[in-house]
C-alpha positions in Angstrom: 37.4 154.6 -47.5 41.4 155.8 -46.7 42.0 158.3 -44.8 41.9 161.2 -46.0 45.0 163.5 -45.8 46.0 165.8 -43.1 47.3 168.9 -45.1 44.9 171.6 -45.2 41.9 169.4 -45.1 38.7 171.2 -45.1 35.5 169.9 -45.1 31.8 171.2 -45.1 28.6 170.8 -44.8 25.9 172.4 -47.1 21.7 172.3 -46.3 19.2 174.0 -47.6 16.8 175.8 -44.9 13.7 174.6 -46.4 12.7 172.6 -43.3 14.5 170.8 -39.9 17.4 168.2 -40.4 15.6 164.9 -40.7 17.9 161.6 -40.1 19.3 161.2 -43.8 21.1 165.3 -43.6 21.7 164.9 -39.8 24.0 161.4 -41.9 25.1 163.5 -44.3 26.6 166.2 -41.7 27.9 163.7 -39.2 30.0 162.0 -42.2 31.7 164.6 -43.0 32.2 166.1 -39.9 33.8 162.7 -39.2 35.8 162.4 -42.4 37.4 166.2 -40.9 38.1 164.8 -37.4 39.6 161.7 -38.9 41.7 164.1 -41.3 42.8 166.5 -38.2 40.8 169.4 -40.2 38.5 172.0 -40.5 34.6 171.7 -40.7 32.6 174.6 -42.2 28.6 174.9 -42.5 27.1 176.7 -45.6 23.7 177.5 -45.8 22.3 177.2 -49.7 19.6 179.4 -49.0 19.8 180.6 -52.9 15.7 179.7 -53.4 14.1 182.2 -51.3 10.9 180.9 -52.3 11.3 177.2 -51.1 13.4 179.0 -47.9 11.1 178.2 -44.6 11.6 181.0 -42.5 13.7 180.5 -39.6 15.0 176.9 -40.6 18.6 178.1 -40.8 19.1 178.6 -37.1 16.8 175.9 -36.1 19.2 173.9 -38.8 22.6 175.2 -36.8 21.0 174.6 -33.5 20.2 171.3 -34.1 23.9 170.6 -35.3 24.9 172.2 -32.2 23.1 169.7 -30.1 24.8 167.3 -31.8 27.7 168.4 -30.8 28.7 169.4 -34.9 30.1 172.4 -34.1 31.6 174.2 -37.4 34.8 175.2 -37.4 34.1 179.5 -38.8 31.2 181.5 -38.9 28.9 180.0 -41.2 28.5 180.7 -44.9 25.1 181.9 -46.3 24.9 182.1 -50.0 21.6 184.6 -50.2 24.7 187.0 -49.6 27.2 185.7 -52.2 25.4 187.2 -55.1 28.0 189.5 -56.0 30.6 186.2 -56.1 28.2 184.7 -58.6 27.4 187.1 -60.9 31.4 187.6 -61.3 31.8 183.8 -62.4 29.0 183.9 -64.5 30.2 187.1 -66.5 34.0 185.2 -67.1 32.0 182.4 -68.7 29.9 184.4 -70.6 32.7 186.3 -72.0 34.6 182.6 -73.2 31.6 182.5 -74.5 30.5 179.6 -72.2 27.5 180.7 -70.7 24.4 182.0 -72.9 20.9 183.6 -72.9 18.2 181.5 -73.0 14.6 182.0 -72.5 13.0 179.1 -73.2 10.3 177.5 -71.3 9.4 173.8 -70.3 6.6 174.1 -73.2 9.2 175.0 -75.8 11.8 172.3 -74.7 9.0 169.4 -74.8 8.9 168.6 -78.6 12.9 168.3 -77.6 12.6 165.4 -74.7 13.1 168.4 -72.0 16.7 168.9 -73.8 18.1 172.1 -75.1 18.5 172.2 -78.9 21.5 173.4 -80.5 20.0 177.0 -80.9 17.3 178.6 -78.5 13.8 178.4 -80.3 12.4 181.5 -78.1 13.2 184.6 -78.5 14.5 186.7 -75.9 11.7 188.7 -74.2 12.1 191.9 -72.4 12.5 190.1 -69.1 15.4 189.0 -67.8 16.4 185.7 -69.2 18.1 182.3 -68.2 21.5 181.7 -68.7 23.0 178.2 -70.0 26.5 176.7 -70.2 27.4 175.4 -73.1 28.4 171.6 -72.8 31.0 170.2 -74.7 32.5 166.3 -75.5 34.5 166.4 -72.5 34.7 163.3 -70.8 34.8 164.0 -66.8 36.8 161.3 -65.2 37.0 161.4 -61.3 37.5 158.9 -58.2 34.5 159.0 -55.7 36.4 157.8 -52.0 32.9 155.6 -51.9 31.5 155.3 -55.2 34.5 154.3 -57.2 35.6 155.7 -60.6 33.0 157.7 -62.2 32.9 158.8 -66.1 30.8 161.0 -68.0 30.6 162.6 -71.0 29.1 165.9 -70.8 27.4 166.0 -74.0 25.4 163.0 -72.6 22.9 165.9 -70.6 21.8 168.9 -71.4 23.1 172.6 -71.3 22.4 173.2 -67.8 21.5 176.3 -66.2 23.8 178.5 -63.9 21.2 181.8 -63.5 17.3 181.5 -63.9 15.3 183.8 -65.2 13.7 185.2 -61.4 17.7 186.7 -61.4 18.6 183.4 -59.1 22.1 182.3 -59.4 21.6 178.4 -59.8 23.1 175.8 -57.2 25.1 174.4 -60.0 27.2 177.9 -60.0 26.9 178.7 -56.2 28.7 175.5 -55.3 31.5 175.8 -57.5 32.3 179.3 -56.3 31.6 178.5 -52.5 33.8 175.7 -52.4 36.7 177.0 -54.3 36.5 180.6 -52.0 36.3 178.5 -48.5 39.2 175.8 -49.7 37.1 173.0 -49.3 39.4 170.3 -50.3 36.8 167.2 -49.7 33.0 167.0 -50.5 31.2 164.4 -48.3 27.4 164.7 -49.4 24.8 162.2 -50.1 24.9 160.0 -53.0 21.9 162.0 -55.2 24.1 164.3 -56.2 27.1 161.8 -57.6 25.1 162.7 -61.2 26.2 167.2 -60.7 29.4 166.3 -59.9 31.2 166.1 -63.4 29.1 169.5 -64.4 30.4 171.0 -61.0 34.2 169.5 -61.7 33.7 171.0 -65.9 33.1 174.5 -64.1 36.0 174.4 -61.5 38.0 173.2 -64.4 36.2 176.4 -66.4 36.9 179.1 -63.5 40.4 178.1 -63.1 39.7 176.7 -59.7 41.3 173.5 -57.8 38.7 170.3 -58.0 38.5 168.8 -54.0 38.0 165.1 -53.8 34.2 163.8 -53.4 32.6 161.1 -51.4 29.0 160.3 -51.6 27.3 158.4 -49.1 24.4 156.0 -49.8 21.2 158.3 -49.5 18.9 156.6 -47.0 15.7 155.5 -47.8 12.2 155.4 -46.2 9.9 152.0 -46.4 8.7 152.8 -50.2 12.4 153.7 -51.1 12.4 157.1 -51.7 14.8 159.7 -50.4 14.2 161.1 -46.8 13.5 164.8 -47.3 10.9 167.4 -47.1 8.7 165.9 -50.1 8.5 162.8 -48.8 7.1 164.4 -45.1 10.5 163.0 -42.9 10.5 163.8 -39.3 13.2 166.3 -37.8 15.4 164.7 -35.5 14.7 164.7 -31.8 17.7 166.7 -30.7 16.1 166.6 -27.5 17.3 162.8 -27.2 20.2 163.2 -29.4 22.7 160.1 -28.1 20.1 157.5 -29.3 20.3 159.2 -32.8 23.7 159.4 -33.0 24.1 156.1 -31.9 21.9 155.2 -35.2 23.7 157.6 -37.2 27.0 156.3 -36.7 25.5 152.7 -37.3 23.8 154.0 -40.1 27.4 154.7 -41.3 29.2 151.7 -40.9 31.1 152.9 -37.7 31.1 150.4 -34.3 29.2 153.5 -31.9 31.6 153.8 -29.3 29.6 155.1 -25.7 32.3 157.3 -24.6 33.0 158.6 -28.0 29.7 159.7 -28.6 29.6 161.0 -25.2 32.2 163.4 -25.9 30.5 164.7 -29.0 28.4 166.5 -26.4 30.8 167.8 -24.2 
């Protein structure tokens, strides 16, 4: 990757407190902590705790006291979107007055005979409840340079009309992350490779809201023995931040960096 460039650079890093970091978000958060040293920048920590029900309670802190003892120390008070709804539900009401943004109440049942896609129209009815609400995608072709990944391009059209609010009154992560990282500055994204498929919705809806697009780099996702993704589903084990200069020494290997003893050292310090 170049370097990326000293002016302004702001950086972040964005879990979801629905368990302890395992190895691959403990890669995740060390890259771009990295990519913001490199850059002579700041680091910021946001906690996407926008699914209370998935939302283990406590995991936040253990979450920031783990980076701690890994010497990722953010840069500001953290972020925590469970408080942001106000931020949200602000976008969401410009798009829906461009008439981008829609009500939708259909279910999983009703978009089956459909492939799981939305049709043109909604084929429910809107109940009493509160409903969904969907952006309307368009032709647009979304164009954009990953720093790892190369030259991505997708048509928008190519998916379906995704949701930005769900019907429990949720605003969805697609929404949340555009608004966060326009209101912090963030001017680089370093997350892991499974989400290089949101990124031209999330760059349609900066482009949408009138806000600046930051530069993405998405790291290979890292795998466990059957190749899926480390996470919660797949039962991976926290980090021993007990021990943490062995996993850091992994970590930075992990990442294509020559560890450096004193460096890492000083991570700690």
């Amino acid at each position: 990757m170049q370097r990326p460039s000293p002016e302004t650079y702001r950086g972040r890093f964005a879990p979801s407190p629905t368990g302890p970091l395992h190895l691959g978000s403990l890669l995740v958060a060390l890259g771009s902590w990295l990519r913001a040293r490199q850059a002579g920048g700041e680091w910021l920590v946001r906690i996407e705790d926008l699914d209370p029900p998935r939302t283990v309670r406590g995991a936040s802190l253990q979450q920031l006291e783990t980076l701690k003892r890994f010497g990722l120390v953010p840069d500001a008070e953290p972020l925590w979107q469970g408080q942001r709804s106000e931020r949200y539900e602000a976008a969401l009401a410009s798009l829906v007055k461009r008439g981008i943004a829609y009500p939708c109440a259909c279910s999983r049942n009703d978009l089956a005979p459909f492939d799981g896609r939305h049709p043109a129209s909604c084929v429910a009815s809107l109940p009493a409840r509160e409903p969904a609400w969907r952006v309307r995608v368009n032709n647009t072709a979304i164009t954009h340079d990953d720093a790892i990944q190369g030259q991505q391009q997708v048509t928008l059209s190519a998916g379906d009309d995704f949701v930005l609010k769900r019907t429990d009154g949720y605003s969805a992560y697609q929404l949340a992350v555009v608004v966060d990282d326009a209101e912090q500055g963030i001017t680089e994204i370093v997350r892991g490779a499974d989400l290089l498929e949101e990124t031209p919705r999330q760059i349609w809806l900066q482009r949408s809201l009138g806000h600046a697009t930051p530069n993405y780099a998405h790291l290979p996702i890292l795998t466990n023995a059957e190749g899926g993704k480390l996470g919660k589903s797949t039962a991976a084990r926290a980090v021993d931040s007990e021990h943490p200069l062995p996993v850091l020494r992994t970590a930075i290997r992990l990442l294509g960096a020559a560890p450096d003893g004193n460096r890492i050292d000083s991570l700690l310090a």
